[in-house]
Backbone as a printed PyTorch tensor [residue, N CA C, xyz], in Angstrom:
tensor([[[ 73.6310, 172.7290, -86.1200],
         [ 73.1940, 173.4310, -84.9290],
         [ 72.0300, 172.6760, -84.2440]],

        [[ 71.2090, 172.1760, -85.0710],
         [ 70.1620, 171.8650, -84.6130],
         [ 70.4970, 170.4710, -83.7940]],

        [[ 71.3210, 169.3790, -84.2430],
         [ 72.1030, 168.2220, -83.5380],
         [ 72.6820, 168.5330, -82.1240]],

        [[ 73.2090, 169.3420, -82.3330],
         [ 74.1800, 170.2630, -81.1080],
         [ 73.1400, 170.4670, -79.8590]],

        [[ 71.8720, 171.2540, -80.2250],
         [ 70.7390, 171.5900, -79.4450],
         [ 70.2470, 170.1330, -79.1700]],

        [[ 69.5950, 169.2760, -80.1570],
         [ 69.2460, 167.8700, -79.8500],
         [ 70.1860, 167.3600, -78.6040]],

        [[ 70.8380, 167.3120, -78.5160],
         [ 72.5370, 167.2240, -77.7790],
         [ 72.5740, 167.2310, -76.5240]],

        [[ 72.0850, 168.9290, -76.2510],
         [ 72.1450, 169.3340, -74.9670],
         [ 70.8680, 168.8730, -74.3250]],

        [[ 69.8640, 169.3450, -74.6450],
         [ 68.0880, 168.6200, -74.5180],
         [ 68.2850, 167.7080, -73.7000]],

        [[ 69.0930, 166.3530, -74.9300],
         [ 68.8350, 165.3140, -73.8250],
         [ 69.9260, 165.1170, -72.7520]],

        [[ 71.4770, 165.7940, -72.8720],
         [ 72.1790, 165.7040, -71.7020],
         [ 71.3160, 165.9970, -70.6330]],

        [[ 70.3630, 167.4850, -70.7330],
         [ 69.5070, 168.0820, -69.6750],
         [ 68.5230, 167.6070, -68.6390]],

        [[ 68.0840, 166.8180, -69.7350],
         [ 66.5810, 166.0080, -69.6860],
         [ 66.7350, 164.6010, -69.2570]],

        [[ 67.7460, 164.1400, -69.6670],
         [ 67.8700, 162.5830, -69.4990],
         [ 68.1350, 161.8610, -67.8570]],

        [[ 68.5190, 162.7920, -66.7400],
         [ 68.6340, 162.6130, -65.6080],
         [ 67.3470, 162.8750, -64.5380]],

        [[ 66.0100, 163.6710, -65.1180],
         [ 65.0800, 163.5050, -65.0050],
         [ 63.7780, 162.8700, -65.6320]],

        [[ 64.1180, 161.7620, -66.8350],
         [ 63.1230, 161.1340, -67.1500],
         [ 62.9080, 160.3050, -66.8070]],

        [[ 63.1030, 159.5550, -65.4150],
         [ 62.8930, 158.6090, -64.7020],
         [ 61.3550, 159.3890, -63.7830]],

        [[ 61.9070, 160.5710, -63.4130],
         [ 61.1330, 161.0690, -62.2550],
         [ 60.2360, 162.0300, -62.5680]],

        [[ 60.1840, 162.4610, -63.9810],
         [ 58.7060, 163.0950, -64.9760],
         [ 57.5180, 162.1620, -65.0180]],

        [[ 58.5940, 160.4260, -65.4440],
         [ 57.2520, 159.7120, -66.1060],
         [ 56.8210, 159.3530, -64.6380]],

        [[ 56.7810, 158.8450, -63.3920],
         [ 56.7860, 158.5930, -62.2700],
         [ 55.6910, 159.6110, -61.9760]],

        [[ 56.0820, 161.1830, -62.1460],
         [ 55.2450, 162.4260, -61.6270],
         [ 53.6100, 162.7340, -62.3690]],

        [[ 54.4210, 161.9950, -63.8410],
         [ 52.9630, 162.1470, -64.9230],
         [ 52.0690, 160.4920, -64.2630]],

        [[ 52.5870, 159.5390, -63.6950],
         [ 51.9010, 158.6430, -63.4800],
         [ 50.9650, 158.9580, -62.2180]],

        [[ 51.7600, 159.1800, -61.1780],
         [ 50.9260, 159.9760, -59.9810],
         [ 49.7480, 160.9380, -60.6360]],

        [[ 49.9020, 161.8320, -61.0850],
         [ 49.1000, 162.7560, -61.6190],
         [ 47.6420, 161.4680, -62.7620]],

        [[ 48.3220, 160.8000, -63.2770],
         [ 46.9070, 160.1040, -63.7090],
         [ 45.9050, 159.0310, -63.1470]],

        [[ 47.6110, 158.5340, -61.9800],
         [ 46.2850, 158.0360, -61.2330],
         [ 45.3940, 158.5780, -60.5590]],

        [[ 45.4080, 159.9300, -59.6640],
         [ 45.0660, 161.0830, -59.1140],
         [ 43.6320, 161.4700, -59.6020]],

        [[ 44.0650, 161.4530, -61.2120],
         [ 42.8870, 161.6110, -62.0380],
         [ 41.6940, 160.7080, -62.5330]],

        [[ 42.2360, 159.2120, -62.2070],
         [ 41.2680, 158.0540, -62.5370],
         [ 40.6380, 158.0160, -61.3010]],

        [[ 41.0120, 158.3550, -59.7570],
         [ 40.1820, 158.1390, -58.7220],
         [ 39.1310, 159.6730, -58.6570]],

        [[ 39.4260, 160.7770, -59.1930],
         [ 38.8370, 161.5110, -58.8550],
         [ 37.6510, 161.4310, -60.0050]],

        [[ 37.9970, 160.9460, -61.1530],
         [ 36.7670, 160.6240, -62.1030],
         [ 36.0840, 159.3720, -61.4170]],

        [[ 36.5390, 158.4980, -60.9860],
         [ 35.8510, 157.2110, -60.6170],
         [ 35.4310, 157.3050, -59.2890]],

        [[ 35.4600, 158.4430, -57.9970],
         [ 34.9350, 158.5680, -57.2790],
         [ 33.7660, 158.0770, -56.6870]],

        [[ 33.0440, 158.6760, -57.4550],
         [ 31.8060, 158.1400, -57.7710],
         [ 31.1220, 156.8490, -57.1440]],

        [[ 31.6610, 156.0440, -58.0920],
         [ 31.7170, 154.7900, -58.6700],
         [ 32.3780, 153.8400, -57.9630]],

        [[ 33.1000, 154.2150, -56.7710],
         [ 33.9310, 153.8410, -56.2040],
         [ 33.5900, 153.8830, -54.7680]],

        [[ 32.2770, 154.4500, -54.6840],
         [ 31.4330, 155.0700, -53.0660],
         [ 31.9830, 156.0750, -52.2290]],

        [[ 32.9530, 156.9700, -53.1050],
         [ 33.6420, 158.0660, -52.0430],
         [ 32.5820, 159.0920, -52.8520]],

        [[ 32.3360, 160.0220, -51.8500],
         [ 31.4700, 161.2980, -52.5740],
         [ 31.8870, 162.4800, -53.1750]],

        [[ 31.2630, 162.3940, -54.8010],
         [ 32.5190, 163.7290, -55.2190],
         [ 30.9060, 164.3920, -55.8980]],

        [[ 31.5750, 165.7280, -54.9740],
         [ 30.4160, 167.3710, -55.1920],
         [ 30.6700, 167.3960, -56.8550]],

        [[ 31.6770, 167.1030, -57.7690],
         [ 31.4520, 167.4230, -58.9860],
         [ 31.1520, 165.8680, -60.1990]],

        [[ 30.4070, 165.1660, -59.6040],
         [ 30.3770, 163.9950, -60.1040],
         [ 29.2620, 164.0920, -61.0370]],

        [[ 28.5070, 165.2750, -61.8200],
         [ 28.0750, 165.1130, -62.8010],
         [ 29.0290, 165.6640, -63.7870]],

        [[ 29.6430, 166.2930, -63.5580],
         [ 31.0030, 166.8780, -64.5320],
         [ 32.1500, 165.5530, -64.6040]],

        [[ 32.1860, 164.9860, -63.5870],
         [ 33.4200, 164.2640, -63.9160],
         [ 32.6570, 162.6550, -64.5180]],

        [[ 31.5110, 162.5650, -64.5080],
         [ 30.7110, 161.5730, -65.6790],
         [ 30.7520, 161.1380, -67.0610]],

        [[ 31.0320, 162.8470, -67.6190],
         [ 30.9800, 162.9480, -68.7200],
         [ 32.6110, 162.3070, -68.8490]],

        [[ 33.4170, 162.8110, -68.5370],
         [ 35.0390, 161.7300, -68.6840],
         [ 35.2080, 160.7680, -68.6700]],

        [[ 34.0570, 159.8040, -67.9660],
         [ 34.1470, 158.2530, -67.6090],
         [ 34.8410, 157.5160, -69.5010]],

        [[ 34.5830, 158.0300, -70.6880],
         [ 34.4400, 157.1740, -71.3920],
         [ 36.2270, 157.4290, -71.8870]],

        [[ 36.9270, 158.5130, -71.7870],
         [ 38.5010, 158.5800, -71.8960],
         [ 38.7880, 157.6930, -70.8690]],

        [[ 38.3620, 157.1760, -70.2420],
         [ 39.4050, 156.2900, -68.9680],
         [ 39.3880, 154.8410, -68.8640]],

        [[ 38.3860, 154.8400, -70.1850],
         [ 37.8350, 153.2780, -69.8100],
         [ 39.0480, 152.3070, -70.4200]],

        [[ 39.4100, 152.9980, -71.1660],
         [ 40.6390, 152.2080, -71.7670],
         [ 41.9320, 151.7730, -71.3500]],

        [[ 41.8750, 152.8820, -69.9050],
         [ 42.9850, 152.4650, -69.0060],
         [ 42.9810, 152.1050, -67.9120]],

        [[ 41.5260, 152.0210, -67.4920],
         [ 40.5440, 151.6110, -66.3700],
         [ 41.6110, 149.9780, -65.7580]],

        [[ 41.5940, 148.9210, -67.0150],
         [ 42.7620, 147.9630, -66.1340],
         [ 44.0720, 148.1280, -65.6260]],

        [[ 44.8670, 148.8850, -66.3780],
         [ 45.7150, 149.2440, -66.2950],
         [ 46.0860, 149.7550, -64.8710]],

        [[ 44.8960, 150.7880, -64.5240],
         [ 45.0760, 151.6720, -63.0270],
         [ 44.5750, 150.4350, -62.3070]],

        [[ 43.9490, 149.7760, -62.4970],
         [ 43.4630, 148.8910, -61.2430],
         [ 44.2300, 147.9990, -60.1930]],

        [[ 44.8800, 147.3400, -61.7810],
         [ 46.3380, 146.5490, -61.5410],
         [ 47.5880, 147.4890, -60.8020]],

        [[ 47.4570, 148.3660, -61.0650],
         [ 48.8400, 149.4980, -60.7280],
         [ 48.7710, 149.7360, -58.9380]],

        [[ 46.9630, 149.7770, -58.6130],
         [ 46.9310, 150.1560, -57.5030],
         [ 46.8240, 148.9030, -56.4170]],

        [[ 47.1230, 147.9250, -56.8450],
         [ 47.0900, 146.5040, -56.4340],
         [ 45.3130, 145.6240, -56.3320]],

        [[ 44.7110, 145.7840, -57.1920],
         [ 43.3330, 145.5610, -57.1880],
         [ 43.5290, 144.0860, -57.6270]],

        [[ 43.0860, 143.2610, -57.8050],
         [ 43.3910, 142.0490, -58.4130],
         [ 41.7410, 142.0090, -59.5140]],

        [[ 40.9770, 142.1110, -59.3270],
         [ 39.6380, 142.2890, -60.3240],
         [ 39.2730, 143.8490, -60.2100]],

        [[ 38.0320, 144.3350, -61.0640],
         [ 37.9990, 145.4870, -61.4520],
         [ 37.3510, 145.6470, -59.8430]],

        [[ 37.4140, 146.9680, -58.9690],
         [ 36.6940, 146.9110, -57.7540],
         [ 34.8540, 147.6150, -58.5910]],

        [[ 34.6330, 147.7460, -59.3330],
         [ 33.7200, 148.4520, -60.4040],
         [ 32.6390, 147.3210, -60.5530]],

        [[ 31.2850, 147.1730, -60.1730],
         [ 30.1870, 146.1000, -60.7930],
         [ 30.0020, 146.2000, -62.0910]],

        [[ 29.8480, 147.8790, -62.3160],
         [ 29.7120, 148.3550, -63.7620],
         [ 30.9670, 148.0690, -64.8930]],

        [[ 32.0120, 147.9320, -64.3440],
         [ 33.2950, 147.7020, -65.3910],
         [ 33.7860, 146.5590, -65.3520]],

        [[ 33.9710, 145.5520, -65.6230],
         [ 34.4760, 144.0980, -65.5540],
         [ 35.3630, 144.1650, -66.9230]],

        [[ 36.3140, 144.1540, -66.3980],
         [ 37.7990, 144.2430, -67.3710],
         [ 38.1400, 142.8140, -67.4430]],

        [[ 38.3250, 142.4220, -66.5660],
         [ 39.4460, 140.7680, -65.9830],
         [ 38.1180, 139.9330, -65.9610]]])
């Protein structure tokens, strides 16, 4: 039974996992500019709250940079490359 269910899942699922991971990517880049705001010279009203996050992002900090066509980090403080 449980194969059967495995089964259907991904018949279900498998015609939208192109356009989840796509939706979860939007959504994090979304989230690296609104933490990096800041830092970035746009003005964000919650930028002592979104400070404390700086250190979950740093790890993907190149990753988004490159994604958004940056060629070096645009960051004085972060030098990745």
């Amino acid at each position: 039974m449980r194969a059967v269910a495995a089964g259907l899942r991904e018949f279900y699922v498998a015609p939208y996992r192109r356009t989840f991971a796509r939706a979860r990517r939007d959504e994090d880049d979304l989230f690296m500019v609104v933490v990096l705001a800041d830092a970035l010279g746009v003005p964000n009203p919650v930028a002592a709250h979104t400070l404390e996050l700086l250190p979950a992002v740093y790890d993907r900090f190149h990753d988004w940079h490159r994604r958004m066509g940056m060629e070096r980090s645009p960051l004085d403080s972060m030098s990745c490359c």
